[in-house]
C-alpha positions in Angstrom: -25.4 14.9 -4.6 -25.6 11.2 -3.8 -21.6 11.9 -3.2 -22.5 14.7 -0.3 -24.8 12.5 1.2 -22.1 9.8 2.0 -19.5 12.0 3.4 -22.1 13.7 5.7 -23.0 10.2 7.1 -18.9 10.1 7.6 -17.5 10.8 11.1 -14.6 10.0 13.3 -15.4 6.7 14.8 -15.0 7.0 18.7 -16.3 3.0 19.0 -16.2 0.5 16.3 -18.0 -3.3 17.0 -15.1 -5.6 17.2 -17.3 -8.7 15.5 -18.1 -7.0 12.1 -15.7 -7.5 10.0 -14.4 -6.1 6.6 -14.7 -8.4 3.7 -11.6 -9.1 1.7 -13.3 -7.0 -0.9 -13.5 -3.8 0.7 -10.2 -4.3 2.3 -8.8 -4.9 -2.0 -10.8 -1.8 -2.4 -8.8 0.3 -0.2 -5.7 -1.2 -1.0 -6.5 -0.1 -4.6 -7.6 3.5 -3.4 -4.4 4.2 -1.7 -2.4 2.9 -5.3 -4.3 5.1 -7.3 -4.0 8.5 -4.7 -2.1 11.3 -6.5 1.0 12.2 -5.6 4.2 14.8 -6.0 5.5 13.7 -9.4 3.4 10.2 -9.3 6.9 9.2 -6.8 4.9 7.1 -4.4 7.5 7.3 -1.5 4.5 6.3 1.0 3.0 2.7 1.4 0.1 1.4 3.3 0.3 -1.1 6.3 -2.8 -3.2 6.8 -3.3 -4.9 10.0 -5.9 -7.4 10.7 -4.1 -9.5 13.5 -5.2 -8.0 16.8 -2.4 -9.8 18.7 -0.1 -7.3 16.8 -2.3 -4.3 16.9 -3.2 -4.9 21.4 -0.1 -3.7 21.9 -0.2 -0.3 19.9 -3.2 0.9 21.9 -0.9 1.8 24.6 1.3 3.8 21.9 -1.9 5.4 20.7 -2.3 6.9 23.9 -5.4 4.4 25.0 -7.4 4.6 21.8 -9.2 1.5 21.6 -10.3 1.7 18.3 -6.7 0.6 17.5 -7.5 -2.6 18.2 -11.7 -3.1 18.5 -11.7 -1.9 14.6 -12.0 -4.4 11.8 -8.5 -3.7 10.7 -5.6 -1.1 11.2 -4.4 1.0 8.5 -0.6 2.4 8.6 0.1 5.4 6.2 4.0 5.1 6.4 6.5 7.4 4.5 10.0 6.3 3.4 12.8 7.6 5.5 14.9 8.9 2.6 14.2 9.1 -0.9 17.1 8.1 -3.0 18.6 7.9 -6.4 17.6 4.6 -7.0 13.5 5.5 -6.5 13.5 8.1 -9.3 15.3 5.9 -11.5 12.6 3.0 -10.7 10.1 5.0 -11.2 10.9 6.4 -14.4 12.0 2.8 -15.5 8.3 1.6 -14.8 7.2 4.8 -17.1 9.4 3.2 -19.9 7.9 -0.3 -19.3 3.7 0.6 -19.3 3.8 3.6 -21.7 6.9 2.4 -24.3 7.8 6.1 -24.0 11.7 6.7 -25.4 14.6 7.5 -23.3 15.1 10.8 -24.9 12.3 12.0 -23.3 12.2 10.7 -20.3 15.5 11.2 -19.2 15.8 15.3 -19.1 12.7 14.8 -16.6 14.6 12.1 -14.4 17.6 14.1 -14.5 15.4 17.2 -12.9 13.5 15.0 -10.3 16.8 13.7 -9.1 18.3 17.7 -9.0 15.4 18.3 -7.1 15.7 15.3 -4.0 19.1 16.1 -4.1 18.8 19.7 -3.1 16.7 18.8 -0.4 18.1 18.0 3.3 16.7 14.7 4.6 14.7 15.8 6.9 12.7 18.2 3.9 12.4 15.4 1.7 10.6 13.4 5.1 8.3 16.3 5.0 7.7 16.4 1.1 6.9 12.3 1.7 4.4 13.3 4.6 2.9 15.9 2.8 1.7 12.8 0.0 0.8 10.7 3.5 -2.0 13.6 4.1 -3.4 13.2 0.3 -3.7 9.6 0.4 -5.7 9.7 4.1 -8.5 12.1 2.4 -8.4 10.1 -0.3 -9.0 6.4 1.5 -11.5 8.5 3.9 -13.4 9.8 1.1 -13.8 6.0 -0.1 -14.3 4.3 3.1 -17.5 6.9 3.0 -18.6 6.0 -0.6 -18.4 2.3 0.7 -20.0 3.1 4.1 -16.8 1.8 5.9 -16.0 3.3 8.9 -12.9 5.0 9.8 -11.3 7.2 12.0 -8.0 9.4 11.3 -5.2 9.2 14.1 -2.2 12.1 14.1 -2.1 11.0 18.3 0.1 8.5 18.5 3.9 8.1 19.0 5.7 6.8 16.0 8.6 5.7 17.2 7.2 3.2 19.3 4.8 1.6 16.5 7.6 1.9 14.2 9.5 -0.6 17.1 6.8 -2.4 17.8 6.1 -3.5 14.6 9.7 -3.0 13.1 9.0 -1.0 10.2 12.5 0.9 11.2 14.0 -2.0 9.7 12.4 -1.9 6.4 12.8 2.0 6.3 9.8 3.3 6.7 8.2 5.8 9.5 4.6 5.7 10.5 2.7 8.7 9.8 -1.2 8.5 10.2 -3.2 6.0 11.9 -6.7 5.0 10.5 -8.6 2.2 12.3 -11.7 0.9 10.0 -14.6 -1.1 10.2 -18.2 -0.6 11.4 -19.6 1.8 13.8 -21.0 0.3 17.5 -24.9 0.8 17.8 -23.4 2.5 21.3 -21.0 5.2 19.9 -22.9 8.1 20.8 -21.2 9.5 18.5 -22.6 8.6 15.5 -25.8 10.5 16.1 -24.5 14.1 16.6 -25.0 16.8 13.9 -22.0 17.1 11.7 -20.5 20.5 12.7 -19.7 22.9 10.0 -18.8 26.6 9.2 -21.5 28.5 6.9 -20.1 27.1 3.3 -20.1 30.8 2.9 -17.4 31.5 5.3 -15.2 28.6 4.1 -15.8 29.1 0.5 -14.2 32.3 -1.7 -15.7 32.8 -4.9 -14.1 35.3 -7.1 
């Protein structure tokens, strides 16, 4: 239950204290986390930003719509997608498979062939959405640690992408912003932290059959 317990002390940070810092080991940590999340086909078509610099990140408050915990946070996390999925990152992919697991071309290759079938019957803008999709996996999943490691964090959808993606120019390395998560530690002064986690009956949520 000790697992319960940590993601009932979890909540959406409304005030983090700028002058506590993350270690470099809990930041590793989550950098490891978001590796390891699951996702369609093991493609990986999303990638993690991490931003400590708070000269970079003053300006994205304004694109977050005022949310200071952009900026008073330890550090910013980025969940980006690729804009396109291409040829070239199946074949990658299924060329790393080869390299860690020695596994033989003639196997591999009738599920490359399918995977690639598969992108290629999709328009651009449904193979954005499949990469999104994996963006929401990997935000429960670094969530879910950040509570295990009593890291605070707070998920952001209200933001405008295009103008972080400017901002920071991630539009020139082809990749589109997505979620937001700003972590760190809680301020003794978010009032926040002390309000009863609000829940449906597990009965009404859960359908046992």
């Amino acid at each position: 239950m000790q697992i319960i317990e940590h993601l009932k002390w979890r909540y959406a940070t409304k005030k983090f204290d700028p002058t506590k810092k993350l270690a470099p080991e809990k930041i590793d940590i989550l950098k490891q986390a978001f590796n390891l999340t699951a996702t369609s086909f093991g493609l990986q078509t999303i990638k993690l930003v991490v931003i400590e610099n708070q000269s970079l990140r003053a300006p994205l408050v304004l694109h977050a719509y005022n949310q200071k915990q952009v900026l008073e946070a330890s550090h910013l996390l980025i969940i980006c997608v690729q804009e396109d999925i291409l040829d070239t990152d199946v074949i990658t992919y299924y060329d790393h498979i080869k390299q860690k697991r020695s596994t033989s071309e003639t196997i591999l290759k009738p599920y490359r062939d399918d995977l690639i079938k598969t992108m290629r019957t999709k328009s651009v803008a449904q193979r954005l959405e499949w990469s999104k999709n994996q963006a929401y996996i990997a935000l429960g999943n670094l969530m879910t640690v950040c509570a295990i490691e009593r890291i605070d964090s707070c998920p952001m959808e209200g933001f405008i992408p295009d103008a972080i993606d400017s901002t920071l120019e991630l539009n020139k390395i082809g990749l589109k912003s997505v979620l937001l998560l700003p972590v760190g530690y809680r301020s003794e002064t978010d009032i926040f932290a002390d309000f009863a986690k609000v829940r449906k009956p597990i009965e009404e949520t859960i359908i046992e059959l």
